[in-house]
N, C-alpha and C positions, 0 to 999 in steps of 0.2 A: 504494500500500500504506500501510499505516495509522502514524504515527511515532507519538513516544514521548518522552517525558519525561526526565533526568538519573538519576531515584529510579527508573527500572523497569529499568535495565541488569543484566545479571545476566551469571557469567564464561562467557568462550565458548570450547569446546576445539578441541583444535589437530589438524583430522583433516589427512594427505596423501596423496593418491591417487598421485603419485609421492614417487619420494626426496626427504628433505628437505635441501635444497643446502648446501651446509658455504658458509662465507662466503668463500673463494677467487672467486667472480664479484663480488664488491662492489667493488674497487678501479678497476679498469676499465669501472665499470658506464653503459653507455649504451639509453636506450629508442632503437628504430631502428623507423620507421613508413614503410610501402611503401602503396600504393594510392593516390596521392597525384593530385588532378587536374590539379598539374603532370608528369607522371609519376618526378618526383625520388623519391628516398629524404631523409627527414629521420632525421638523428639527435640527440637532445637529451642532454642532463646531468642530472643530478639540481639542479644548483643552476638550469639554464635555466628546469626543470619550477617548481620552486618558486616563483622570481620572477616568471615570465612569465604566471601563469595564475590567476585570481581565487578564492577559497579559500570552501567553504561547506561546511556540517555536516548530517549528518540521525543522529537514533537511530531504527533500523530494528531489526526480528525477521528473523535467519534463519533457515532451515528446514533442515537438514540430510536428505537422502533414508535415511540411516538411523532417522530417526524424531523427535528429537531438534531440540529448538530453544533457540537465546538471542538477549538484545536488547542491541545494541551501540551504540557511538557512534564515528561516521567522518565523517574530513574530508576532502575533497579539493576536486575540482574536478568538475563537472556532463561528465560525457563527452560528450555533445553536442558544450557549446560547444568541448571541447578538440578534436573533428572539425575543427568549425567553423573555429581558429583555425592548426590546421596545415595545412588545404588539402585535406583527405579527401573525397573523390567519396562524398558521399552519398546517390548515386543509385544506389550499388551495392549488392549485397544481403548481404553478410554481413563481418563484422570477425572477424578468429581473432588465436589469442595465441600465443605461444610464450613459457616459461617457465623460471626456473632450476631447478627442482626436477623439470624432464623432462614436465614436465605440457604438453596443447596442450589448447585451450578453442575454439570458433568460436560466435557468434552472431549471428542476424538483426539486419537495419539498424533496425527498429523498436525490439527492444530497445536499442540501441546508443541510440538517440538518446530512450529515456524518461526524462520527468524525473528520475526517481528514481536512473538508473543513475550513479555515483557511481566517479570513478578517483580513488584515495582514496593519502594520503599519510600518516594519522595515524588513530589510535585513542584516543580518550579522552582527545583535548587534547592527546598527544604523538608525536614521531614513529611511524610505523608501527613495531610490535617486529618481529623476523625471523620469531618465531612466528606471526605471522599474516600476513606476504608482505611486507617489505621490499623495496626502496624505493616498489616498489606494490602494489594488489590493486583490479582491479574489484570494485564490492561493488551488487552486485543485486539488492535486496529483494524484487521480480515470480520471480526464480529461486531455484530450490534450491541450497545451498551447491556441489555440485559443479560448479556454473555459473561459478563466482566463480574467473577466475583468479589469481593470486598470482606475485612475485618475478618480473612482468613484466619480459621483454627484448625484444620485438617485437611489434610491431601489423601486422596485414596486412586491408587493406580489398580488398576483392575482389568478381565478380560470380560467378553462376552456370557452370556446366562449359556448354558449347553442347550445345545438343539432338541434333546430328549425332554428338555419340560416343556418344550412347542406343542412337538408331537402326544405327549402327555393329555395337555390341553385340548389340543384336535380332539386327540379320542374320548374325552369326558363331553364335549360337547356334540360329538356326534352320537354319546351314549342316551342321547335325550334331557339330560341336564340342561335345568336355565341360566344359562351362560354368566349373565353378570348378575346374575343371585349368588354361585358359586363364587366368582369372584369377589365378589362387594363378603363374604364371608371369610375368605381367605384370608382377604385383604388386612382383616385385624389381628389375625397374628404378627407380633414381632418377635424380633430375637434381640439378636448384640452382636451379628456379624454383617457389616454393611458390606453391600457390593452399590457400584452405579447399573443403571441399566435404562435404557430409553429416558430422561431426561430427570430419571429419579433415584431416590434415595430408597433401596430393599435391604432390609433386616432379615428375614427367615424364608426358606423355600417357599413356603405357601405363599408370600406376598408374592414372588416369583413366578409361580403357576398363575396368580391370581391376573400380574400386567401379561403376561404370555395371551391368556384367554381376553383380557380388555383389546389389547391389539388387535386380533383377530375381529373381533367386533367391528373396530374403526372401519377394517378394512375392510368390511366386508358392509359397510355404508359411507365410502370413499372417504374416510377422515384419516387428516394424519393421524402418523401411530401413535405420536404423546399426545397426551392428555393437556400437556402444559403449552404446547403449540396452536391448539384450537382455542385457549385459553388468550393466549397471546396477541394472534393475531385475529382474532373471532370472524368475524363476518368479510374479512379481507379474504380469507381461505375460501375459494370456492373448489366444493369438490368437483373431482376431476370425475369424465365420464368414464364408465366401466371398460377394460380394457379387457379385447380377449386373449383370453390364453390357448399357448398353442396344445395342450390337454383340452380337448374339447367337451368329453364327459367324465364324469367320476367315478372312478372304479370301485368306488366304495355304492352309491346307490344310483348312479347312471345320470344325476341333473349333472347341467351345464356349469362349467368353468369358469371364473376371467380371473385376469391374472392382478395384483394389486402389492407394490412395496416388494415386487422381486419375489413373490410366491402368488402359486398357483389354488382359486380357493372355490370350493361348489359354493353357489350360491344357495344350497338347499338343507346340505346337512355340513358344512365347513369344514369338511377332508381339506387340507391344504397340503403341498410340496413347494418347498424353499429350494430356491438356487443359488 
């Protein structure tokens, strides 16, 4: 994305998608990072981050999805290399956040490791202020501001959900089961082992099976597959029309196919195949 000059900075507002966190977490404030390819958890300080990790600037444009944009100036550290240098299995596919201000953020490992993408310590020569994510904030100039998490306190590198709770799903629902009855039940279990996955925060397999089976739903009434996307962008999203698949009938009760988000799904009883 395109940088920018000292003279072209202009001020940039303070939007929150959750609450904005009182400073009671700052005392005891630790980033705590799991995915690790030793399977450890590391936890760092703020003076650890500081010292340890080589300090470089860009003045970028954000984009705000309300419409709205300004050009800042941030410093931190190249996320990449900070993967790089805490031990992060970057063969996995997605990095998610957890935040003070109640916010969770997940993205792919390609953005994770673009130049651009920036774990930022400071604004405009000086510490990061609170208004804009104290003690940090990814700052993403490839994404729209709502990308950008803030008043980081965990990093979790993680891989994909396995394809067997898809298929799992598939088959409860072609069991006769009411789809997001099961789900919306699943869905309250939790545990204490986070993974990201589709644009969320999962605690235990069941919440697991439970977004496996909501997906499936979306798609099979043209919406995207988060939840947090239709959310987003609401009435901007218009669904797309049904696209056919080159499976033309279902081997499982013979209705018709089309194909939706790179799988193949009946329109009748939701057999689906991923490619």
């Amino acid at each position: 994305m395109r940088t920018y000059s000292r003279s072209d900075v202009t001020p940039l507002r303070n939007n929150y998608n959750g609450a904005t966190p009182t400073p009671a977490y700052l005392p005891g404030w630790t980033l705590t990072i799991s995915g690790l390819s030793s399977g450890r958890v590391e936890r760092l300080g703020i003076a650890d981050i500081l010292g340890r990790f080589a300090r470089h600037e860009q003045i970028t444009r954000l984009f705000c999805v309300e419409g709205w944009s300004a050009i800042g100036r941030w410093g931190g550290t190249p996320f990449a290399a900070f993967l790089h240098s805490v031990g992060a299995d970057t063969n996995a596919k997605y990095v998610g956040f957890k935040c003070a201000d109640d916010y969770y953020e997940s993205i792919d490992m390609a953005t994770a490791l673009h130049p651009q993408t920036l774990l930022t310590f400071q604004y405009d020569g000086e510490i990061l202020p609170a208004k804009y994510g104290f003690p940090m904030k990814l700052r993403m100039p490839t994404k729209l501001g709502y990308k950008n998490p803030k008043h980081i306190m965990e990093i979790f590198v993680t891989g994909p959900i396995s394809g067997s709770v898809g298929k799992l799903a598939s088959k409860m629902m072609r069991g006769g089961f009411r789809a997001m009855e099961v789900a919306r039940t699943l869905d309250t279990t939790t545990g204490t082992h986070a993974v990201w996955f589709n644009e969320r925060l999962l605690t235990s397999p069941e919440q697991a099976v439970a977004e496996c089976i909501m997906i499936m739903q979306r798609r099979l009434t043209n919406q995207p597959d988060s939840a947090r996307a239709t959310k987003v962008f609401g009435n901007q999203t218009q669904p797309a029309s049904p696209a056919r698949s080159p499976i033309r009938e279902c081997p499982d009760c013979h209705g018709p196919m089309r194909r939706a988000g790179g799988c193949d799904i009946c329109q009748h009883c939701s057999y689906s195949k991923c490619f």
